[in-house]
Every structure is written in structure tokens, then in C-alpha cells.
N, C-alpha and C positions, 0 to 999 in steps of 0.2 A: 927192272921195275920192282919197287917196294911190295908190292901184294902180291910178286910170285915167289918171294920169300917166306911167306907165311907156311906154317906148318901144321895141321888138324892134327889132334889128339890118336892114341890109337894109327900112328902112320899114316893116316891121310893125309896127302898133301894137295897145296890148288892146282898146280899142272894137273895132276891126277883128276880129276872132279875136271877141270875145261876139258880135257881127252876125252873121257866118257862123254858129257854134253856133245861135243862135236858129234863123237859113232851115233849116240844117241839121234842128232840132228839128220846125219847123214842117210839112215833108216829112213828118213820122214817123218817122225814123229815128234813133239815137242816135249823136249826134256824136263821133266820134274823130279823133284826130289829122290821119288820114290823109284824110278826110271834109272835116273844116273846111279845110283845105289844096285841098284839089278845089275847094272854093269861094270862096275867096280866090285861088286861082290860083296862089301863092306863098308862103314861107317853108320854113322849116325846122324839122324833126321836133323839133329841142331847141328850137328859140323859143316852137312853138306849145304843145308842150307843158304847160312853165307856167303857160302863159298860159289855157289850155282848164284846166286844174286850177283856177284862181282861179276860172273860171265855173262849176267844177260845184262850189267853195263856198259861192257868193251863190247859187245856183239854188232852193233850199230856201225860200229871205227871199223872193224873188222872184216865187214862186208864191205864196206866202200874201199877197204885198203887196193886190189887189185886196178883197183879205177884212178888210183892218187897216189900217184910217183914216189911225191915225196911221203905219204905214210911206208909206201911199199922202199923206201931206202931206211927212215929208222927200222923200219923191222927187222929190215937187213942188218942197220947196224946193232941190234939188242941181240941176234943171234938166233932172230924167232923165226921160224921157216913160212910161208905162206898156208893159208885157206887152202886145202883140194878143191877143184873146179866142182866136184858133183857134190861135194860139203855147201859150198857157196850159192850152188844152183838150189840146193834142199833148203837151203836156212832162206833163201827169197822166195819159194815157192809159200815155205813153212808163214814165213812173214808177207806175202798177201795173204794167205787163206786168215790169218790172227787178224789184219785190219777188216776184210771181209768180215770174219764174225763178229769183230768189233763192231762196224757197222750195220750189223743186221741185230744185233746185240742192243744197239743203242737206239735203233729203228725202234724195238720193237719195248725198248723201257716209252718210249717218247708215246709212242702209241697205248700203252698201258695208262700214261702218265695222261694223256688225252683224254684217254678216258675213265679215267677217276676224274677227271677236272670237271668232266661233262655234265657224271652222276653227282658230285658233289654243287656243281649249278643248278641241275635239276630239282636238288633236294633244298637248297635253297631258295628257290620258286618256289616248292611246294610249301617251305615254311614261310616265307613272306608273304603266300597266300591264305595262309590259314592264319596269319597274326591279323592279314588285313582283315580276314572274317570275324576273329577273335578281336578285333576294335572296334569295327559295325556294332556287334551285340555287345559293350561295353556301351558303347554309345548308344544304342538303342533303353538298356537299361538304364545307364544316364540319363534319358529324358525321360523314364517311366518315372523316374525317382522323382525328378524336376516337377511333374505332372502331380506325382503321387503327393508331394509338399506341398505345391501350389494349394490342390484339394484341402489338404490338411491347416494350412496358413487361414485358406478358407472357411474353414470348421469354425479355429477358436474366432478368425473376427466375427463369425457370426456369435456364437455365444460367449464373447466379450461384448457384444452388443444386446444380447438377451440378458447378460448380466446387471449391465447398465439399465436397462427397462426395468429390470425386478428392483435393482436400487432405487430407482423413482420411485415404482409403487410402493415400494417399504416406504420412503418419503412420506410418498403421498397419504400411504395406511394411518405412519406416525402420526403426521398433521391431522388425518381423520379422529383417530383416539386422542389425541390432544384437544383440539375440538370436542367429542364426547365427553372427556370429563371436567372440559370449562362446563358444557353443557348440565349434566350430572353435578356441578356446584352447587350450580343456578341454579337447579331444581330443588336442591336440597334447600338453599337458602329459602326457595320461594316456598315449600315444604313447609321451612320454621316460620317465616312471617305468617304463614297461613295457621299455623299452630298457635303461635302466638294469639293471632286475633283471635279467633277460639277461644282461649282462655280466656281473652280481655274479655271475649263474649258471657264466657260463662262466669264470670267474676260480673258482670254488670249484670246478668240473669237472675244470680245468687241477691246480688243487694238490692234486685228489683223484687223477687220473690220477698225479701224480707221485709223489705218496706210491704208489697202487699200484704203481710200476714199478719203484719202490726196494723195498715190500716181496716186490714179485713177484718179485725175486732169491733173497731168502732164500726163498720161501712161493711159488713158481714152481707148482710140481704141485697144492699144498695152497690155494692161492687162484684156479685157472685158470677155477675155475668162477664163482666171484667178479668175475675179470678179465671175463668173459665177460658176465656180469649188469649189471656196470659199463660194459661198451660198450655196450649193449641200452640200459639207459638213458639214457646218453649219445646215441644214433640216437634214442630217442623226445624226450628233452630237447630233442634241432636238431629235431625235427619240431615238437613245439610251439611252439618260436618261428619259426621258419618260420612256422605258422600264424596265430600271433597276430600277424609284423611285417607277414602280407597282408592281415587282419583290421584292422590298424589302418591301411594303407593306402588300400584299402575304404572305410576309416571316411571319413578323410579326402578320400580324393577325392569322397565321395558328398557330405560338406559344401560341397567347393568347389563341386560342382555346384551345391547349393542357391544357396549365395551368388552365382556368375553368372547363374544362376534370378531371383534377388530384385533383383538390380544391371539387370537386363535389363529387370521391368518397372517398376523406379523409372523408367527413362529414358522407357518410353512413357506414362506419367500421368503425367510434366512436361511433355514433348511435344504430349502433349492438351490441360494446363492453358496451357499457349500457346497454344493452336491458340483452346481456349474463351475467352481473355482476349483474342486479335486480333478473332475474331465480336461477342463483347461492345463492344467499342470500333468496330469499324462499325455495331453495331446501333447505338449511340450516336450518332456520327455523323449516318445517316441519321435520327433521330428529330429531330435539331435541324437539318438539312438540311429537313426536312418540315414543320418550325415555322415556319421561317424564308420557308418558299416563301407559308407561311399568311399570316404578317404581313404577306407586299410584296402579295397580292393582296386583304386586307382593306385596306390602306392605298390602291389603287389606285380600288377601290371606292366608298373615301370620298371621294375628287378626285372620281368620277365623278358623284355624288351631288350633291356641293358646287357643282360647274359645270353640274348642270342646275336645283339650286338656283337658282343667280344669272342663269341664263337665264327661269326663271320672271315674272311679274308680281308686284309685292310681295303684292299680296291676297291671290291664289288658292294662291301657295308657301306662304303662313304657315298657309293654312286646310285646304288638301289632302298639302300635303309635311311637315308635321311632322312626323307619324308616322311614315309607311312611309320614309323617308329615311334611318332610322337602322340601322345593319349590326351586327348584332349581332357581338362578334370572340370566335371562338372558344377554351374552356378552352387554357391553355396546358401 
């Protein structure tokens, strides 16, 4: 055979290394490295190595040889001598006890592996119980918001609607001062006709007076009592306009009042309707301040969802997380 030709550096050779294996095997013990070496006395960990792997290839052929005619004739005819019976009996004793531990070996990975799977299930419950919990309180605060907007939607149509009211009465205020100062025209005009006639008065008093002073030359004695009636009424003529220029005074000034009355509270129902239009645009505002706080923590949600997703096992994500995984986002 080609590989019992081979020759290890430093004089070892592979018959040498299979011999020790065997003594080694014959012991009862299972030959390694460091073993067949002990009893060779020499070589190196990389020479024998190799070389001890080629013998635990043919070892399998080797045992069965004794049992199969025809291995046990080539061996004969390569010039190889047989297995010793208590070599043969050691390497099958050696070789159940290696399956045996293999299989107590493999038991006992499987049952480790069991139970990792278990705690890893476990721990999975616990998380998909606490994301269902951590969904409730998303949705719980999801309808606090819903609630909290509602409220707020509510606010401005109310003073969108108080606003409206104050826009009427500004209307109606305008119209009222409008009104006041047709009214306050009128007065004044009826003011001047009243002035007027006065004047025509006293311009017809004056040329009556004159005519009486001319006739009261000639008609002195004969008109004295005349003269007399004529200044009496001339004293109540200035009294009534007297009265009537305080009268229309009065008048006027009581309109002006009005009119700074109505000027005064135009200014405080604009003033308001500022005041209700700055609230209105905070409410505003803050309603989309409040949406927007919604979005980034439903979107945050979703990452969070998403990465215990992919931290999942493919099986158990697709059969347990499909459903409660999903975050419902609230009305906007």
C-alpha cells in the first residue's frame, strides 16, 4: 500500500506510529497523539498526527478483517500479518465504550439543547407578554389622545363660534355707530335750521325794533305801551333761543357721548376677537404638536416590534407574533 510507504521526518515512520497505536489499544486505552508518542519515545505532535488519523481510517477494515476471508487473503497476500485476538477484543471493547459515550454525549448535548429551547420559549412568552402589555398602554394612550383632541376640536368650535358672535355684534355695534352719526348729522343740520331761524328772528326783531324807533318818534306816548310789549317780547324771543341753543347743545353733546360709547366698545370686541383668534391658533398648534408626538411614538413602536420580530425564531415569529405584533395607529 501507498501510505505504508510514507516516511515522517526525524525517522518516524507509519508502521512505527500503527505498532504503538495497536500496544497503545491493547492496554485498553485509546490511543492519542500524546499516548502513541509515550511509546515511541519520539516524534512530533504534527508528524504523528497524520499519521495516527490514517490508522483510525483503516481501523474499522481491520477489525472486521478476521470476520471476511476474503480481506483476511489480501492481507495475506500484502505480507500483513493479522490483528492479535486480545488487540481485536480491546479495540471492540475500546469501540463500544466510544459509541456508548458518544451516545451519552449526544443525550446529554440534546437534553442541554432541550433545554435552552425551553428557556428560550419561556423567554419569549415573557416577551410577547409584555409587548401585549406594552400595546394595551399604547392604545390606551391612543384613545386618551383621541379623547384629549376630541376635547380640544371642541374648544376651538366653541370659540370659532364665540368668535362669530363677536363678529355680529361688531356688525351690529358698526351699524349702531353708523346709525349715530346719520343721527348726530341730523342734529346738527336741525341745529343750523334752528340757528338759522334765530337769526331770520333776530334780523326781523332788529328791523322791527327800527321801524319802532322811527315810529316811536312820531307815536312816542301813543305806542310806549306797544314799545314796551315789543321788548317783553324781544326778552322772551332771546330766552327761547337761549333755550333752544342749550337744548340743542344737549342734544349734541349727548350724541357725542353715544358715539364715544359705541367707538369704545367696537375697540374691546376687536380686541377680543384677537385675543380668540391668537387661543384658536394655539389650540391649533398644540393639536398638531399632539399628533405629531402620536406618529413618532407609534412609529417607534413599530421598530420595536420589528427588531423583536427578527430576533424571534423563524417558526415560532410567524405562528405566535403575527398577530399581537401589529400596533394599531390611532385616528388622526
Amino acid at each position: 500500500m501507498q501510505s505504508r510507504m510514507l516516511r515522517g521526518p526525524r525517522g518516524v515512520q507509519m508502521e512505527e506510529v500503527w505498532a504503538a497505536a495497536d500496544t497503545v489499544l491493547g492496554l485498553g486505552e485509546r490511543p492519542t497523539i500524546e499516548r502513541v508518542r509515550q511509546q515511541l519515545g519520539r516524534g512530533s505532535p504534527n508528524t504523528v498526527g497524520p499519521m495516527l488519523d490514517g490508522w483510525y481510517a483503516t481501523l474499522a477494515r481491520r477489525l472486521q478483517a478476521p470476520a471476511d476471508p476474503a480481506h483476511a487473503a489480501e492481507d495475506g497476500a500484502d505480507g500483513q500479518s493479522a490483528v492479535p485476538a486480545p488487540v481485536l477484543r480491546a479495540a471492540k471493547t475500546l469501540w463500544g465504550r466510544a459509541l456508548q459515550h458518544a451516545d451519552e454525549a449526544a443525550t446529554a448535548r440534546l437534553a442541554q439543547s432541550r433545554s435552552g429551547l425551553e428557556a428560550q420559549a419561556e423567554a419569549l412568552r415573557m416577551a410577547q407578554e409584555e409587548l401585549t402589555k406594552e400595546k394595551q398602554r399604547l392604545d390606551d394612550r391612543a384613545e386618551a389622545y383621541a379623547v384629549a383632541l376630541q376635547a380640544r376640536d371642541g374648544q376651538i368650535a366653541e370659540a370659532a363660534r364665540q368668535a362669530q358672535e363677536l363678529q355680529q355684534q361688531l356688525q351690529a355695534c358698526q351699524q349702531q355707530l353708523a346709525a349715530a352719526r346719520s343721527e348726530n348729522a341730523q342734529l346738527r343740520k336741525a341745529a343750523d335750521a334752528d340757528r338759522k331761524r334765530q337769526e331770520a328772528r333776530e334780523a326781523d326783531h332788529q328791523a322791527e325794533r327800527t321801524r319802532l324807533e322811527e315810529r316811536a318818534q312820531a307815536q312816542e306816548r301813543r305806542l310806549h305801551a306797544e314799545v314796551d310789549r315789543a321788548r317783553q317780547e324781544s326778552r322772551r324771543l332771546a330766552s327761547q333761543l337761549e333755550s333752544d341753543q342749550k337744548k340743542s347743545a344737549k342734544v349734541l353733546a349727548d350724541a357725542q357721548d353715544r358715539a364715544r360709547d359705541v367707538e369704545a366698545q367696537l375697540c374691546t370686541l376687536q380686541a377680543a376677537h384677537a385675543s380668540l383668534a391668537l387661543e384658536l391658533q394655539s389650540a391649533r398648534g398644540e393639536a398638531e404638536r399632539l399628533q405629531s408626538k402620536l406618529d413618532d411614538r407609534s412609529g417607534e413602536m413599530l421598530a420595536m416590534l420589528n427588531e423583536l420580530r427578527e430576533r424571534l425564531p423563524a417558526g415560532p415569529r410567524k405562528k405566535q407574533l403575527a398577530g399581537p405584533a401589529r400596533v394599531r395607529k390611532p385616528k388622526g
